[in-house]
N, C-alpha and C positions, 0 to 999 in steps of 0.2 A: 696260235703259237706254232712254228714252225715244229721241223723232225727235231728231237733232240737226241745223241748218238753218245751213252754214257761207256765209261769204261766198268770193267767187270775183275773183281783181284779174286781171281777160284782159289779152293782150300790148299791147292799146292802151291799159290804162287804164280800163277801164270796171270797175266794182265792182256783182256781180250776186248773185243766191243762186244756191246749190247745190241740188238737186232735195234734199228733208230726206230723212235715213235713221238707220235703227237699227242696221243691219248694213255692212261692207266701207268705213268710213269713210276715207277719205283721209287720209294726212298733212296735219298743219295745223300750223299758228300758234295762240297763243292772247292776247288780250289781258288784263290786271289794270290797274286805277284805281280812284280814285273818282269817282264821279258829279258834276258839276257841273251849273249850271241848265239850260245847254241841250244836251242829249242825242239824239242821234242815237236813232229809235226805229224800231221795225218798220215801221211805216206810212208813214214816210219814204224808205225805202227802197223798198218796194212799187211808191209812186210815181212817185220819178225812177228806176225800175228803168232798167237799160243806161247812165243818167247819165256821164260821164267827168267827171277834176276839172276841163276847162275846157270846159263844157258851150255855153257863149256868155258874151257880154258881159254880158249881165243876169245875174247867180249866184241860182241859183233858192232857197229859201227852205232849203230841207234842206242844200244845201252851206254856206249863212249862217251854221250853226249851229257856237258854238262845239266840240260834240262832231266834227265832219266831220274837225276836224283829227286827231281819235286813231284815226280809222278810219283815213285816208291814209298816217296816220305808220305803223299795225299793217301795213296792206296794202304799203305798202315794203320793211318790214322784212322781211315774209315771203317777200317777192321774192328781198330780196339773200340769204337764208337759201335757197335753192334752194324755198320752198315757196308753195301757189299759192294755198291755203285759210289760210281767217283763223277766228275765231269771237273778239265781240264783245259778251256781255253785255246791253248797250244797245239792241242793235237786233237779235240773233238768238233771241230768245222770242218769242212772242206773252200778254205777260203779260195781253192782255185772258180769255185762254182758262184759267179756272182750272184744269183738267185740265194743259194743256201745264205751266203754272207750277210745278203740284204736281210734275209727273214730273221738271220742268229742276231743281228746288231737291232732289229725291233722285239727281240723276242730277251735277249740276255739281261734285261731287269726283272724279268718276271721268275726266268731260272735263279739267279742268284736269291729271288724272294721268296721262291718254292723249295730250296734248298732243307736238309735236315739241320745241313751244319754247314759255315763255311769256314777252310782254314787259310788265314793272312801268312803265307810264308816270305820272310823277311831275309833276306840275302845279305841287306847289312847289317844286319844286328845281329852279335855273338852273344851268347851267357853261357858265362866261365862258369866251368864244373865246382863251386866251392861247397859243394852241396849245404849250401843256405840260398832260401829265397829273397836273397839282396837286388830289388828293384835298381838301386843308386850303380850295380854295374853294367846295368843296357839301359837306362831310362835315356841318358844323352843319347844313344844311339838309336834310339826308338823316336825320340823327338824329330832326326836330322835324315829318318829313313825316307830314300825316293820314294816309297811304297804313298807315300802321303802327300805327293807331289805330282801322282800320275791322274789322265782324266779321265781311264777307265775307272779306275779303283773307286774312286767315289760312289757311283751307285752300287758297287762290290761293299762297301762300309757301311751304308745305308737300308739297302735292300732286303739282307737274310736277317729273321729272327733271333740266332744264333752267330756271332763272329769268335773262333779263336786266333790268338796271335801267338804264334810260333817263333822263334829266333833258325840263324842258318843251321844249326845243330839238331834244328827238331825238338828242341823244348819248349813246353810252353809259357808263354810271360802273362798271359792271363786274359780278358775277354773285353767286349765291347763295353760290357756293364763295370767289370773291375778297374777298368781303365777309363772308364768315362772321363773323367777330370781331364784326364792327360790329352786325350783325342781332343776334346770339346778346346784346348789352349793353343793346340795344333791345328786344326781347320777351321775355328770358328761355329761349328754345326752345332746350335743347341741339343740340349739333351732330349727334349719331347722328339726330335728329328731319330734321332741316332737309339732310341727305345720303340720305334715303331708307330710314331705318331703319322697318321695319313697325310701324304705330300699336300696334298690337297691344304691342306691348314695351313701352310707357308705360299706365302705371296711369293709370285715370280722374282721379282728382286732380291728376295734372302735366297732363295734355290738358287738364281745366277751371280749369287757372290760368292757360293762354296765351290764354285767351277771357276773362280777369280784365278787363283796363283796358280792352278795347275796345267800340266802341258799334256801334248799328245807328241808321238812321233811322225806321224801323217796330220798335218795340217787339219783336212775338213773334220779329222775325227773330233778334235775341240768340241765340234758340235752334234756330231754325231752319240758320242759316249752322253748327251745328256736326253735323247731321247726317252730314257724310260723315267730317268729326274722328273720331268715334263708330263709323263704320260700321252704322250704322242705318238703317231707313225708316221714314216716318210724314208724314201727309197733312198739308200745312201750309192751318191755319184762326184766316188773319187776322180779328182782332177777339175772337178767346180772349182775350187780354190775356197779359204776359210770362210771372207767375206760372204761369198752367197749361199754355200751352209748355214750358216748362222738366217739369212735374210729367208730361207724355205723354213729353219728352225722356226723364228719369232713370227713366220705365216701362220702356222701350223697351230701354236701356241693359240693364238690372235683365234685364229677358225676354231679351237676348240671349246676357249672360255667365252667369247663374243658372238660367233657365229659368223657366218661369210657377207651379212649385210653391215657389218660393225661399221666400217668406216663412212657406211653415207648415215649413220646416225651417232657418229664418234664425238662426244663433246667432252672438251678438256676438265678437269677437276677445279672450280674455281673454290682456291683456302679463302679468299674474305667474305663470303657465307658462309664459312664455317665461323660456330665461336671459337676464340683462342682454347688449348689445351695444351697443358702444362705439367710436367712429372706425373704422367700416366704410371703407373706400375700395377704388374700381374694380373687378373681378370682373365687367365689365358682358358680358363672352364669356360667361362662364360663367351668368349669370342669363340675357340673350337664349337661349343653348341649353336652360336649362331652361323656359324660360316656350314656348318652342316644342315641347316634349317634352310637356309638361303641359297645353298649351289646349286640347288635344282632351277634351270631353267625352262625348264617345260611345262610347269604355270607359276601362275603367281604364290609368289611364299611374301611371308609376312612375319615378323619379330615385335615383339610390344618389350619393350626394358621399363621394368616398372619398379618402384621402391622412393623413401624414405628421399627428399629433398637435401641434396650434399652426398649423394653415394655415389656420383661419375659417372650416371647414363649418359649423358652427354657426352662425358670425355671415352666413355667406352662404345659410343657408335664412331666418333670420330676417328678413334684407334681402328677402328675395324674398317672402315672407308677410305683410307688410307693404306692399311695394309693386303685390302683385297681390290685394289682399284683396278688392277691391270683387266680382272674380271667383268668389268662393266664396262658398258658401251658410254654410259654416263651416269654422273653420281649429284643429286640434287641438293640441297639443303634449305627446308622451310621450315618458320617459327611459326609454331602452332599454339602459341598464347595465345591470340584469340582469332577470329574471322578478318579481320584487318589486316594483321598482321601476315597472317596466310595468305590472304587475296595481293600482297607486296612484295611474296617470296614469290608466288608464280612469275609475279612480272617481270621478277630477277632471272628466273628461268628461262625464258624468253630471250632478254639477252644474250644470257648465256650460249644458248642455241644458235642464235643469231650470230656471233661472233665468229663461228666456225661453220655455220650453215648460211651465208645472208638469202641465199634465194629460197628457204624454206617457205612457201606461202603460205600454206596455213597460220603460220606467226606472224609471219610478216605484214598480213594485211591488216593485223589487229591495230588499235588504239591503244597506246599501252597508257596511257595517263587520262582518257578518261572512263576508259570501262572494264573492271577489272572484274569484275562478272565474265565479260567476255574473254579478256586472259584468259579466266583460267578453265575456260572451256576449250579453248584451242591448246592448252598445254595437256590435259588430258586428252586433245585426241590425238595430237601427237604421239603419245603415250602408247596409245590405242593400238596406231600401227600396227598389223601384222606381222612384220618383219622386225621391228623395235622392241625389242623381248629383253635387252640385256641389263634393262636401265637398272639404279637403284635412288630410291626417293627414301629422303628421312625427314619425319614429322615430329620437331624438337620443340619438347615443353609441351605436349597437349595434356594442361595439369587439369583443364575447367573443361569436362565432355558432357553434353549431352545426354543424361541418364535419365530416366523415370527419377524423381524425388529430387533432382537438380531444381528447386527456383531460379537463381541465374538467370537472367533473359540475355547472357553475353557468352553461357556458357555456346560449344563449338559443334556442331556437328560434321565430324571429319568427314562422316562417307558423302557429304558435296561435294569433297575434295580430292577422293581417289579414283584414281583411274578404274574403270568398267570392265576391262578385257581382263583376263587371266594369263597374265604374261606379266614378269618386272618384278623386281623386289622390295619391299618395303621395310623402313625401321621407323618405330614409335616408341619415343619416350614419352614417359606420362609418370607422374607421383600416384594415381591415380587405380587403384586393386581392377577397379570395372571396366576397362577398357579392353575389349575383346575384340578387335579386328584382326590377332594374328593368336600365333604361338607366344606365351608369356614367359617374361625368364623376369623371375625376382631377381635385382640387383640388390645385393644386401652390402653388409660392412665385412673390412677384409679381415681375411678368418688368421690372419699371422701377424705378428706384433713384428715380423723382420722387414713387412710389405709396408707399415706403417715409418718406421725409422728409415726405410728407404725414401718414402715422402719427408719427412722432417729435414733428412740431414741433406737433402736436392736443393730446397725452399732455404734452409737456413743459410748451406753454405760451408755446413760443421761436418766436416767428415772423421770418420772415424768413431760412430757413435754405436756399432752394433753392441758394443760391451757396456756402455755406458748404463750403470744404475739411476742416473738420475734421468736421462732421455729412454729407458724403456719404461720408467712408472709414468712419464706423462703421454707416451703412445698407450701404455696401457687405459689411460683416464680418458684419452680420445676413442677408444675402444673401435676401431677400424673404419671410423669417420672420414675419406677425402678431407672435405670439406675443415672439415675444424683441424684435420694434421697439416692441410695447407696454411691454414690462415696461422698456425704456429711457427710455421717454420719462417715466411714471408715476415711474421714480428722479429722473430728471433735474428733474418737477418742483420736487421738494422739496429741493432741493441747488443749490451752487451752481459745483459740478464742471463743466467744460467737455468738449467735446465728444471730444478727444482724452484729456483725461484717461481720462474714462468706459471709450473704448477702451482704454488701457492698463489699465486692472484688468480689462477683462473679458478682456486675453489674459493676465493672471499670476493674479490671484484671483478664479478663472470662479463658484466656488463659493459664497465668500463674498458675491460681490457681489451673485448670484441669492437667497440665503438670507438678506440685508438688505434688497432689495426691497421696496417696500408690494404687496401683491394686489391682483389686478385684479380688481374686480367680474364680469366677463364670463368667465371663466375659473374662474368657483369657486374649489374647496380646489387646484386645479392650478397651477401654476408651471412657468416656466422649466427648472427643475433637479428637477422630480417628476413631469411630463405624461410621459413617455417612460417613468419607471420601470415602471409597470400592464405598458405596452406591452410588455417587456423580459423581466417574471414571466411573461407568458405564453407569450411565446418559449420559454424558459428550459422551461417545463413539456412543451412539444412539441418539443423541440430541443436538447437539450445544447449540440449542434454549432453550432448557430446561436448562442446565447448567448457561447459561450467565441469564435466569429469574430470577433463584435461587439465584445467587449473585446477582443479581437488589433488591432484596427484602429486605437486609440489610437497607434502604435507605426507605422504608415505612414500617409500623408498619405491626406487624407478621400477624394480622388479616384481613380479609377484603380487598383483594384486587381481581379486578375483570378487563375483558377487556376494557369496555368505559374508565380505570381511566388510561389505557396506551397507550392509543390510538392517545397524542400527542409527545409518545416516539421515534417515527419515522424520527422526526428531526434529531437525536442525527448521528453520524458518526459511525455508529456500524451497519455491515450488520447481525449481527444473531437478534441484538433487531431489526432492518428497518423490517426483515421478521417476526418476533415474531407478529409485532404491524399489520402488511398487512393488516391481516384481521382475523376473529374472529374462523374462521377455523385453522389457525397454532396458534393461541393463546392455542383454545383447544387440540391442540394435544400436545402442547408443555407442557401444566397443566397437561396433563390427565399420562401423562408419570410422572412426579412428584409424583400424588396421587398414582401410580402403584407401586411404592417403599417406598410409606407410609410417606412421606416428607413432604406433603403438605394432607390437607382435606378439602374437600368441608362445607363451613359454614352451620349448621343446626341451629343456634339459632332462637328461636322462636322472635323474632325482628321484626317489622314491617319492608320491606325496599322499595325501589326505586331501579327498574333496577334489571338487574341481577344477582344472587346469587353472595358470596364473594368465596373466598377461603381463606382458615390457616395455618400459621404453627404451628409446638407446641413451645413454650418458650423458650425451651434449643436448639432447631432445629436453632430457629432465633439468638441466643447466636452465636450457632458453627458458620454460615450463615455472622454474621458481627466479628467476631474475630479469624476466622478460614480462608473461604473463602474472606472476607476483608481485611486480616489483612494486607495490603496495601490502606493506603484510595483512593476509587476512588472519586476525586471532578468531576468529569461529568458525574457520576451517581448520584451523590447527585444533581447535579442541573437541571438532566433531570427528579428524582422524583418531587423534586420542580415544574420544567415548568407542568408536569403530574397532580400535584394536583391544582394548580393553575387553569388552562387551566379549572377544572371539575367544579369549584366554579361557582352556579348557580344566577342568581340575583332574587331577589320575585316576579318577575312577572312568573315565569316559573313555570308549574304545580310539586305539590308534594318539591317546591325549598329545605324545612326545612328539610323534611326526607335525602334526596341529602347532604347537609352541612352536619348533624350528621353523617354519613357514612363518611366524609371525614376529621369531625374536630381528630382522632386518628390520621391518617395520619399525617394534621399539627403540632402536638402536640410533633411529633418525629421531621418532620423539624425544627420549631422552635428551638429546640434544639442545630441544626448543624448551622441555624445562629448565635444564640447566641455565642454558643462555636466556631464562623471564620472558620468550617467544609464547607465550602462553598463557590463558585466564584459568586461574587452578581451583578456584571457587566453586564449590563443591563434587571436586573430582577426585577426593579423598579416596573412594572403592574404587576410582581409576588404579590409583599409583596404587593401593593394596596389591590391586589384580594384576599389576607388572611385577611387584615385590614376589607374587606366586610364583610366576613365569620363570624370574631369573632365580629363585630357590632350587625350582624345577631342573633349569637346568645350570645347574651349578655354580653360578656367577652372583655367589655368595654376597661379595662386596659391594654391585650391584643392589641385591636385593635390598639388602641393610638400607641403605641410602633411600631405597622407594618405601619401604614400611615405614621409618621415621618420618618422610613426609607427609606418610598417610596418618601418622598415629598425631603427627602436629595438628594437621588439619582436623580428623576426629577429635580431638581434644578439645578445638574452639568453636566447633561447630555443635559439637554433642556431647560434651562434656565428659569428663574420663572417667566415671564409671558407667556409659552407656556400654551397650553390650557386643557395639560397632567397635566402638572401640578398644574394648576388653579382646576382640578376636584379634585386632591387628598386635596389641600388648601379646596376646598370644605366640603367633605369629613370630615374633621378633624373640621369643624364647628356646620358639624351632629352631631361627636362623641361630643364637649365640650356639645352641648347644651345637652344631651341626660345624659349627667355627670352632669350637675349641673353647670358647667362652661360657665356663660352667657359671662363674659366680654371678657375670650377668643372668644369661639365662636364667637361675635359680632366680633373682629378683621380679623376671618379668611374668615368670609361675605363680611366683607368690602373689603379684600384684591381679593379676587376670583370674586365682583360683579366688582369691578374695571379693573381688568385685564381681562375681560369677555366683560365689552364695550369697551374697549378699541380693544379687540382682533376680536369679534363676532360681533358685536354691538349691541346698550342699547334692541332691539327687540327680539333677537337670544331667542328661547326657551330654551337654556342653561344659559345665563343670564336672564330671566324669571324667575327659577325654584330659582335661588341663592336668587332673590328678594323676593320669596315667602319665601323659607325658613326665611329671616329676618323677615321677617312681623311675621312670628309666635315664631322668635327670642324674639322681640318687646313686644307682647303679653305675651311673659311667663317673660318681665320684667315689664308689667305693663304700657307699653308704648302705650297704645289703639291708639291714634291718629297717630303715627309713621305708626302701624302696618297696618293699615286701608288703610293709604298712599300705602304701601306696596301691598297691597293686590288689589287693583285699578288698582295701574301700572299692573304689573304681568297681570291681567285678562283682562284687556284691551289688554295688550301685545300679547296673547295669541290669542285673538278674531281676533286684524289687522292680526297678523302673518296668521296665520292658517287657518281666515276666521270661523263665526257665527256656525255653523253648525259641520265643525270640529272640535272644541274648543269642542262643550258639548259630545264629546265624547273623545277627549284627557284627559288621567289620571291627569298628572300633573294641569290642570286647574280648573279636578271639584275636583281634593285635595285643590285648591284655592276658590272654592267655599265653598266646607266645612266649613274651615276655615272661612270665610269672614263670614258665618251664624253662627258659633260659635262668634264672632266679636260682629256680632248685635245682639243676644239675651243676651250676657253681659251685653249690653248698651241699653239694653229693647227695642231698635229699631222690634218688633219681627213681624212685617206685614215682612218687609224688610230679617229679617232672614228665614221666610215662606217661601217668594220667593226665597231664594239663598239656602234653604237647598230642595224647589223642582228641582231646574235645578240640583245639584246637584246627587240627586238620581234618576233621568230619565237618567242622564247618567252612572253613576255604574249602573242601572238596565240592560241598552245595551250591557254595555261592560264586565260586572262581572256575571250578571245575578240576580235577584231577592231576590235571599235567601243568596247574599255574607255577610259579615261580617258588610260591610260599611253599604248596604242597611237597613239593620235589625237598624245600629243604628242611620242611619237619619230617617226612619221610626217613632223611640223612641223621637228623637226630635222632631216632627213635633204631637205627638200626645200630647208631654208636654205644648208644644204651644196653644195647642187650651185648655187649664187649665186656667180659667181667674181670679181665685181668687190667692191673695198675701200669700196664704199658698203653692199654687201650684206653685206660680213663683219661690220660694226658693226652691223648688224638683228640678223645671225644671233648674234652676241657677248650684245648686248639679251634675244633670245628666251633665248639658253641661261642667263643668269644670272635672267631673273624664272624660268624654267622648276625652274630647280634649287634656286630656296627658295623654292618652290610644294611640291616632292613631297619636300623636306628629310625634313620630320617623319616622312610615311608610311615613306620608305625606312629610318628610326631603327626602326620599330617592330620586334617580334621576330614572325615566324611564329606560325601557333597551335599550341600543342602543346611550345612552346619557351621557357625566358625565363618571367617572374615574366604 
């Protein structure tokens, strides 16, 4: 970097230089305009050096000038900015000195980018003093400013981290960031450019389009002001004329991204080796990481794009081969499906080469039709070259590699295929987790439902869909799929189906509607409903287990599925799931093989959970999964998911139980489903739908539950007849749900019917009929019935004491849930010595068995200190606390112990 010669605004006002320096530059200021006739110059300053703005009464000739004003206004500002140092353009060169000039015009991008701040002073644009910040009376004027028409200014808007925009007044209208919009409609310059995103990430052709409409007032500068655009040096020699500016520019360019041997190894872009690619959007992460991985040319760099078949690797190498071509010397394109196919891309290379090279000899001597062995030895050593360092080679589709556990006798071994030297760049796409020839970047699905309707409404043809309720739920249901938001939109053109409808057939006729589809160009002979099958056979060939998982999953919900929840799948007559489920080691291996072909992924949601992490598929995966790989129903995988979730339903005495249900209630939500719709052999899975009737009690989806007990009390009823004791727990049961609904008088009938068949069956002592007794008693109570319930509550606790014996009792749950209650009981009925005593025994035993600071303890605690309140104002709190208290813990106290009860 050359001298830089700043100005200095001292505490009195005087505006002097700074000693020029190359090195330990101070924080400064920086100025941007343009030039008007009278400009403050070096020699001017020179002269009234030490000058202040009010020098005397005569204003000397250099303050006269209309530039004086943008120095004072810069020097101001840099003041009120804490800074002391300005630099000005105008008057800090010495443009008499060709040397200095040359060095400031390779050096002035890096000042403007080392800047603290810089200020845009705007010469055309006024803002009227109305003291309101009304944008509407500069913005035309702000749009139509030369300031945005000149071709220095450009890398001055670019460059500093910091831009303000000042009006001729010296007010400010706001910043590079506040104004984004506005600049970005005015020049064209994305936003990632104009935030600091490294030049490097824009291809020479978007850089030489933001220097399109603007002018210079010296001809060569045109090309000159984009040197530091470029990142280039070259010695500026006014009176070349524009023309060969430009032609030492695009030298420079050329030498810097290719290197100086580029042109005897220059081969054109041939697009018909590329596959078609069609409404690319966003990926802009993933192309910045790779254009950063890949610009190093001083050895070989390598990118693997890997993920999930239909997520745009493909279309996102092309994007990037395309937008960074100017960078290579030549850009290849081979199908790496399998060894054939690869040993027929080389040959195409060749050509290729050949067309713009013919006296290459190393190629030229080859046979190209009958030994393609030897192709592609001679294309890598072409390659090889020392000097041929700029290439970039892309290996599209390597889904079948070479791995330990691959059977395959077709799968590929790429490294025959790559060049030896460490020079050239390479990209591989692969569906494939294992493939480690470079830096891997997961392509996944796009993370914004606006990236998706941007694909729909390109394909469809429908614009204007960003609001549209019924085209963001079916972008939602494609869940950032390329693949499947193309193949909707390319339907949608040619029809005149609406946006929900579309979604309704794609959730009942997934298959038909993929298999009427038109094909996408971009996609080849692959679809919707066959890009995953390849995937699927190869599985299948390394995996049984993995295979037969995969179609197991149709049958529980796409998300969330993890080993404990398949661990009673073992029953089933199937020896690949018997071995699947053994044990948690073939379970992983038979996942991990899944995730390795991008099928399946491991759950990352920030979720609170229980147990070990889940696993996923994506939306359209589970679509193909149940009407591709299902499309034969299997009913004993539907009812080995059933036994599977069933089996996992925890009861509340089990630590973490609530988190456990919510991981599990999606699952049910899908079976539910296939009972309803008769998808299902229900024959003796009576204790299934119980144990879902638990679930949705549990969590509060009341009128669920009802509808699963009645099923189960149907089936216990003809299976076991209604006074077994199976079925006495679900009659039970259904006496929790009415009472907990509001349905006293039911409830009361299914008490009576379950206490009845309970002594009959147990007898009147059994801690089973015990629990059903207590349950009435607080039946009773929530009808008003004190005396009934009382009754109730005696028996029961007595019950409990003979059964169990004094000492077991006060620590069995069910009895001090009878104590509770019984102390709820007597502090209704003012009895409150008596509720003292039954709400202590009470909490001596939660305190043993739950600990101290449980739920219950806390709120007998609460009752026993409203007790000791002896005034008639306190007994109506404490009356208040005990009745929200006791249809707060209603339900739990209904429930049955574990081990006991349906």
């Amino acid at each position: 970097m050359s001298l830089m010669r700043l100005l200095q605004r001292k505490p009195t006002g005087e505006i002097v230089f700074r000693e020029p320096t190359s090195g330990d530059v101070p924080s400064y200021a920086i100025l941007s305009h343009t030039w008007g006739k009278e400009e403050v110059i070096l020699e001017d300053i020179q002269v009234g050096a030490g000058m202040s703005k009010t020098v005397s009464k005569t204003v000397s000739k250099t303050v006269s000038k209309a530039g004086w004003e943008k120095i004072q206004f810069c020097a101001k500002q840099a003041a009120a900015d804490g800074l002391q140092y300005f630099w000005v353009d105008t008057c800090c060169i010495d443009k008499k000195n060709a040397v200095e000039l040359g060095a400031a015009i390779n050096s002035m991008f890096r000042w403007y980018q080392n800047a603290a701040r810089c200020y845009v002073y705007l010469s055309d644009v006024s803002k009227p003093d109305t003291g309101q910040n009304d944008q509407s009376s500069w913005e035309e004027a702000f749009r139509k400013s030369r300031w945005f028409t000149r071709g220095w200014t450009l890398q001055e808007l670019i460059a500093p981290r910091l831009v303000d925009f000042f009006s001729l007044e010296g007010k400010r209208l706001g910043n590079k960031l506040s104004l984004e919009s506005e600049i970005y409609q005015i020049t064209g310059i994305v936003n990632k450019a104009l935030r600091g995103d490294a030049l490097s990430n824009f291809s020479i052709k978007e850089r030489r389009s933001w220097a399109e409409r603007r002018n210079t007032t010296i001809e060569e500068d045109a090309a000159y002001c984009l040197i530091g655009i470029f990142d280039v040096s070259m010695v500026p020699n006014y009176g070349e004329r524009r023309d060969q500016a430009f032609r030492r520019l695009e030298d420079e360019i050329h030498r810097l991204y290719k290197g100086i041997d580029f042109e005897q190894f220059a081969v054109g872009l041939n697009l018909a080796s590329f596959p078609e690619a069609t409404q690319f959007v966003a990926r802009e992460q993933e192309l910045s990481k790779m254009h950063g991985l890949l610009q190093d040319h001083s050895s070989r760099s390598c990118v693997v794009l890997h993920g999930l078949g239909g997520m745009g690797k493909t279309q996102l190498a092309i994007t990037y081969a395309k937008r960074h071509k100017e960078k290579y010397s030549g850009i290849f394109w081979l199908n790496a499906n399998d060894e054939d196919s690869l040993k027929l891309s080389f040959r195409d290379v060749v050509q290729q080469v050949l067309r713009y090279h013919p006296s290459t000899i190393v190629l030229s001597s080859v046979d190209q039709d009958k030994d393609l062995d030897q192709v592609v030895s001679v294309v890598k050593a072409w390659l090889e070259f020392p000097r041929n360092s700029k290439w970039l080679m892309i290996y599209d589709n390597f889904d079948n590699p070479k791995t330990p556990g691959n059977p395959d006798s077709s799968a590929v071994d790429i490294r025959q295929f790559l060049p030896r030297s460490d020079h050239g760049s390479i990209i591989i796409t692969t569906r494939s987790a294992r493939v480690r020839q470079g830096i891997r970047i997961h392509v996944q699905k796009l993370p914004d439902v606006s990236e998706g309707l941007e694909i729909v409404s390109n394909m469809s043809g429908r614009k204007g869909i960003e609001k549209d309720p019924d085209a963001i739920a079916l972008v939602k249901e494609l869940d950032g799929l390329p693949l499947a938001l193309s193949t909707a939109g390319v339907y949608l053109e040619h029809v005149t189906t609406s946006f929900s409808d579309y979604l309704q057939l794609y959730k009942t006729s997934w298959l038909k509607l993929q298999t009427t589809s038109p094909l996408l160009d971009s996609y080849e002979d692959r679809t919707l409903h066959t890009t995953w099958q390849i995937t699927f056979d190869r599985i299948q060939q390394q995996n049984t287990a993995s295979a037969r998982l995969l179609k197991l999953w149709a049958y529980f919900d796409r998300q969330d599925l993890w080993f404990d929840l398949l661990r009673h799948a073992n029953s089933v007559d199937d020896e690949w799931i018997q071995k699947l489920t053994k044990d948690e080691l073939n379970f992983n291996e038979a996942i991990t093989l899944l995730c390795t072909f991008g099928l399946v992924d491991l759950d990352k949601s920030p979720q609170q959970q229980v147990g070990a992490r889940g696993y996923n598929v994506h939306s359209c995966v589970h679509s193909w999964i149940v009407f591709v790989l299902n499309k034969e129903w299997d009913k004993s995988f539907a009812r080995l998911a059933l036994t599977c979730v069933a089996s996992q339903v925890p009861s509340i005495n089990e630590k973490d139980w609530w988190l456990l249900q919510r991981r599990l209630l999606q699952h049910v939500a899908r079976l539910n489903v296939f009972i309803v719709d008769g998808k299902l052999d229900i024959d003796g899975l009576d204790w299934a739908f119980h144990k879902l009737g638990d679930l949705f009690t549990d969590q509060g989806k009341l009128a669920e539950a009802e509808k699963m007990y009645v099923r189960a009390l149907q089936g216990k009823e003809e299976a076991l007849g209604p006074d077994h004791t199976s079925t006495l727990d679900t009659v039970h049961c259904l006496g929790n749900l009415y009472g907990d609904q509001g349905k006293l008088a039911e409830a009361e009938k299914m008490y009576d019917r379950a206490l009845q068949g309970k002594e009959e069956a147990l007898g009147p002592d059994h801690t089973s009929t015990l629990n059903t007794v207590h349950c009435l008693g607080i039946l009773y109570g929530d009808q008003g019935k004190l005396a009934e319930a009382e009754k109730m509550y005696v028996r029961a606790l007595q019950g409990y004491e003979g059964t169990l014996g004094l000492e077991l009792a006060s620590s069995y749950l069910p009895a001090l849930n009878t104590m509770f209650a019984f102390g709820d009981l007597f502090s209704q009925t003012d009895r409150n010595d008596m509720a003292r005593t039954m709400y202590s025994r009470a909490l001596s035993g939660y305190t043993t068995v739950q600990g101290p600071s449980s739920k219950w303890c806390r709120q007998l605690e609460d009752r026993l200190q409203a007790l000791q309140v002896a005034s008639a104002e306190s007994k109506v709190g404490q009356n208040e606390l005990t009745e929200s208290g006791a249809a707060e813990s209603r339900s739990l106290k209904r429930k049955l112990p574990s081990g006991e009860g349906g």
